[in-house]
C-alpha positions in Angstrom: 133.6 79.9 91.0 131.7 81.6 88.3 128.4 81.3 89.9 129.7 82.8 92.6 131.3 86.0 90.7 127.5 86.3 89.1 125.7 86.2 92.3 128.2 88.6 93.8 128.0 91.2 91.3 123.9 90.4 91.0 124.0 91.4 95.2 126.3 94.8 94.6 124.0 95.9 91.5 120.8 95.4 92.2 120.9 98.3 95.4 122.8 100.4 93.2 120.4 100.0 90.0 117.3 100.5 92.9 119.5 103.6 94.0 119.6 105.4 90.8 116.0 104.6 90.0 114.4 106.6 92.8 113.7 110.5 92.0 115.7 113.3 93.5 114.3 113.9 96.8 114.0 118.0 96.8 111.7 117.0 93.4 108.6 115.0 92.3 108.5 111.9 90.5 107.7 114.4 87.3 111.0 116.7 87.8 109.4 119.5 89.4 110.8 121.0 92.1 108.9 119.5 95.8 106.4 122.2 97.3 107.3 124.4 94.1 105.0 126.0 91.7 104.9 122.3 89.4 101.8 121.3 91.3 102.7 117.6 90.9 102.1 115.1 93.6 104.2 115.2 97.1 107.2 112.7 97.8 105.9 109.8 99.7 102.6 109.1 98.1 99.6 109.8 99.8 96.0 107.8 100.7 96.7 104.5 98.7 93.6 102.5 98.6 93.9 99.5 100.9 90.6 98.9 101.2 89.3 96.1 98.4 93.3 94.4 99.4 92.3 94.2 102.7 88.5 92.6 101.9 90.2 89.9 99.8 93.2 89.1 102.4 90.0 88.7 105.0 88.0 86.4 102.5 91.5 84.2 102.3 92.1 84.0 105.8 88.3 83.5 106.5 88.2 80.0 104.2 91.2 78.8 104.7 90.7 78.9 108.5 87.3 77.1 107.6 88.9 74.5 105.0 91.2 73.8 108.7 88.7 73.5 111.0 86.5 71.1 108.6 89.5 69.3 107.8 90.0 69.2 111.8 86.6 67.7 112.8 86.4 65.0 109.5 89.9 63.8 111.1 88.6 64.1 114.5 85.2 61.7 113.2 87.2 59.4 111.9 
């Protein structure tokens, strides 16, 4: 029973916590006021760099489809 009153509560606060977390949306994560004179950074990010992520993720999917296919053709051998 008491797990099931932690969980609960643990499923009702976390998107509340997340909620209160996130900055105002008519400002900047620094306070200043969006497309004001604070000359921060715009809501919503911007050009994230995906590239390097993206090389790796192909370098993983590129040897583990090679660790199948050898893995395919010694079983096939045998």
């Amino acid at each position: 029973m008491m797990k099931k009153l932690i969980i609960t509560a643990a499923i009702i606060a976390f998107p509340v916590a997340m909620a209160f977390s996130q900055p105002n949306p008519g400002q900047n994560a620094d306070g200043t006021p969006a497309g004001g004179t604070g000359g921060g950074a715009p809501i919503g990010g911007g050009a994230a760099p995906i590239g390097s992520g993206l090389a790796i993720m192909l370098a993983l999917g590129a040897g583990y489809g090679s660790k199948k296919l050898y893995d395919a053709r010694k079983k096939l051998a045998e």
